[in-house]
Structure formats: structure tokens, C-alpha cells
C-alpha positions as CSV (number, residue, x, y, z in Angstrom):
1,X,-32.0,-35.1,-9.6
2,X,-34.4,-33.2,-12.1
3,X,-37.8,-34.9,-12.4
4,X,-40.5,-34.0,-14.7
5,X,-44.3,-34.1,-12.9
6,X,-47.1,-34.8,-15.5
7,X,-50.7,-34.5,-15.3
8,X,-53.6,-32.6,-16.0
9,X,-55.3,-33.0,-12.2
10,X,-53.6,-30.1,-10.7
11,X,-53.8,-31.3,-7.0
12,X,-51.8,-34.4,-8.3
13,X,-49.1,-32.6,-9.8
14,X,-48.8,-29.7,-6.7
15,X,-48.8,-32.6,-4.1
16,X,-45.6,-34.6,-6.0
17,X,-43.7,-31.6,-6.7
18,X,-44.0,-30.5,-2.9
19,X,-43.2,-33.6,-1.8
20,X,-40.1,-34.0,-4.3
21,X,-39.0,-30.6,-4.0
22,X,-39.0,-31.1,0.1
23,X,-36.9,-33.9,-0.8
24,X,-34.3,-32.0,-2.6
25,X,-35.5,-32.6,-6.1
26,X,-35.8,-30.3,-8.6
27,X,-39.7,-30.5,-9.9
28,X,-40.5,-29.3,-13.4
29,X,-44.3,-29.4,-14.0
30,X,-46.3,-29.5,-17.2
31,X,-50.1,-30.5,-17.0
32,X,-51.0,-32.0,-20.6
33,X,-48.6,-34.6,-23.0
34,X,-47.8,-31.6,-25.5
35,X,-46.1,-29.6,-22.4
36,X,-44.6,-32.7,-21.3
37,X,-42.6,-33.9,-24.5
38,X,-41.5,-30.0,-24.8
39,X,-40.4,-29.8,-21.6
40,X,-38.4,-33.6,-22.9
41,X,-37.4,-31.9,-25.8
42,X,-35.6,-28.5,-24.3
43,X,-34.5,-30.1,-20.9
44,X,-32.5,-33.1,-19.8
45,X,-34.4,-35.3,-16.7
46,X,-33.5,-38.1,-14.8
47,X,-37.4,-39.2,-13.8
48,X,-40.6,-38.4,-15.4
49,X,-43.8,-39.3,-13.9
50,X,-46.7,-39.3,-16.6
51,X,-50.5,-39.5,-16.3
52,X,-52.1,-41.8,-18.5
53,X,-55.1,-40.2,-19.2
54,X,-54.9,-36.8,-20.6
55,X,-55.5,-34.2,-23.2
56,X,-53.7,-33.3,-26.3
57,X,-50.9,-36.0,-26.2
58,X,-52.0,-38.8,-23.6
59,X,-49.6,-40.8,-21.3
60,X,-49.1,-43.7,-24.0
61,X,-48.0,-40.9,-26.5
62,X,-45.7,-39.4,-24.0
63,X,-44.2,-42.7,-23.1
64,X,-43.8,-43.3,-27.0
65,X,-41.9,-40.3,-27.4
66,X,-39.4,-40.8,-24.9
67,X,-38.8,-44.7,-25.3
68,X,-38.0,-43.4,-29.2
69,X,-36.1,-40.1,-28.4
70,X,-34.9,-40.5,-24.5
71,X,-34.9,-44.4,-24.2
72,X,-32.9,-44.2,-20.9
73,X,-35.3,-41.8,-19.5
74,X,-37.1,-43.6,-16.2
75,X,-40.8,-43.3,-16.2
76,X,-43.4,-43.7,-14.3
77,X,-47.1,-44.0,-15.1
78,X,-50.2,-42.8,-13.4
79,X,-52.8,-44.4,-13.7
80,X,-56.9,-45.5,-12.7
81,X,-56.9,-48.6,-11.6
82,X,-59.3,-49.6,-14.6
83,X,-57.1,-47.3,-16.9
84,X,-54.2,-49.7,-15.9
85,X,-55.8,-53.0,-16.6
86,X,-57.1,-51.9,-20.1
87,X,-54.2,-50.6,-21.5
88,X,-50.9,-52.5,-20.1
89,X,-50.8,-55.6,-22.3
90,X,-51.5,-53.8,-25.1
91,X,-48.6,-51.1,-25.3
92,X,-45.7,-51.0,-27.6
93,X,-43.5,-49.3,-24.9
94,X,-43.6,-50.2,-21.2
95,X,-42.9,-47.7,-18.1
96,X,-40.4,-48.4,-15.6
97,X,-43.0,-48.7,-13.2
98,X,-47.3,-48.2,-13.5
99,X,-48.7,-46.6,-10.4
100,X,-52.2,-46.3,-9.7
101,X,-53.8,-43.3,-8.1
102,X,-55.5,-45.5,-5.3
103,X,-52.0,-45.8,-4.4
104,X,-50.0,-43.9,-1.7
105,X,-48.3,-41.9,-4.0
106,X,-45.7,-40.5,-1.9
107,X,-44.7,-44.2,-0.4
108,X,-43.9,-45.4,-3.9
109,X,-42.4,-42.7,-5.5
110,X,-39.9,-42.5,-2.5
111,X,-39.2,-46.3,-3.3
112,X,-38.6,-45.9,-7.0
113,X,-36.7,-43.0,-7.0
């Protein structure tokens, strides 16, 4: 399973794609929305897991993008607790799961995937 790591907190990222990769998944890692939707656009993943709050292209863009262009695509959204609450009603497109940073992120990704 190729899954695509997304955000521009570095830590985040490096701590998901060792814990993926010690999984068996393949990790490809991008750290803003405009390395994320070219990595979608050049490479086929099962999973992505996108930060909502980031520069260039943010996590609503991304999730925009691949609703449109890789609707089958499973995503996951990072999120501050407070970033979560203002935005989820009003999206057009909705994650397969929103996952706050407060969060165990290791727990629930294991879960979801």
C-alpha cells in the first residue's frame, strides 16, 4: 500500500512515515499542497494523509483536487482541534476521516488504514 504523507511540520511527517514504513508501507512525503497534488498527479496512492493548514495549496485545496481528479482516493485530514471545528461544516468535499493532532496519531492511522 503506497501512502502519500502531507504536511509542512516536518516532525509530523518523519514520525508517520517511520511508523508506516515500519509497517510495510511505502511513504511518499511532500511538505506543502503544491508538492502534494504533484506527487497525486505523477503517482497512483491508495491513502493520503493531508494537513489542513499549510502553505501554497492548503489541506481544503488538496482535498479539492483529489475529490475532482482521484475521487476514490482515501484521505485523511490533519488538523488543530480549532482548525477542525471551523472549517468542517463548511467544505464542499469531505475527508474519509478528520484527525486532530492532539490525537494519537499512530493509534488512529493504524485503525483507518
Amino acid at each position: 500500500m503506497k501512502i502519500l504523507v502531507c504536511d509542512d511540520e516536518r516532525h509530523i511527517v518523519r514520525l508517520l512515515q517511520l511508523n508506516l514504513e515500519r509497517q510495510g508501507y511505502e511513504v511518499v512525503c511532500a511538505y506543502d499542497g503544491a508538492e502534494a497534488i504533484r506527487n497525486l498527479e505523477s503517482q497512483d496512492f491508495d491513502a493520503a494523509v493531508i494537513d489542513l493548514v499549510m502553505p501554497i495549496h492548503d489541506g481544503v485545496e488538496v482535498l479539492q483536487w483529489v475529490r475532482e481528479n482521484r475521487p476514490n482516493l482515501r484521505i485523511a485530514i490533519l488538523s488543530e482541534q480549532a482548525d477542525k471545528m471551523r472549517v468542517r461544516e463548511d467544505l464542499p468535499h469531505h475527508p474519509d476521516i478528520w484527525v486532530t493532532k492532539e490525537n494519537d496519531l499512530w493509534s488512529w492511522l493504524k485503525e483507518w488504514l
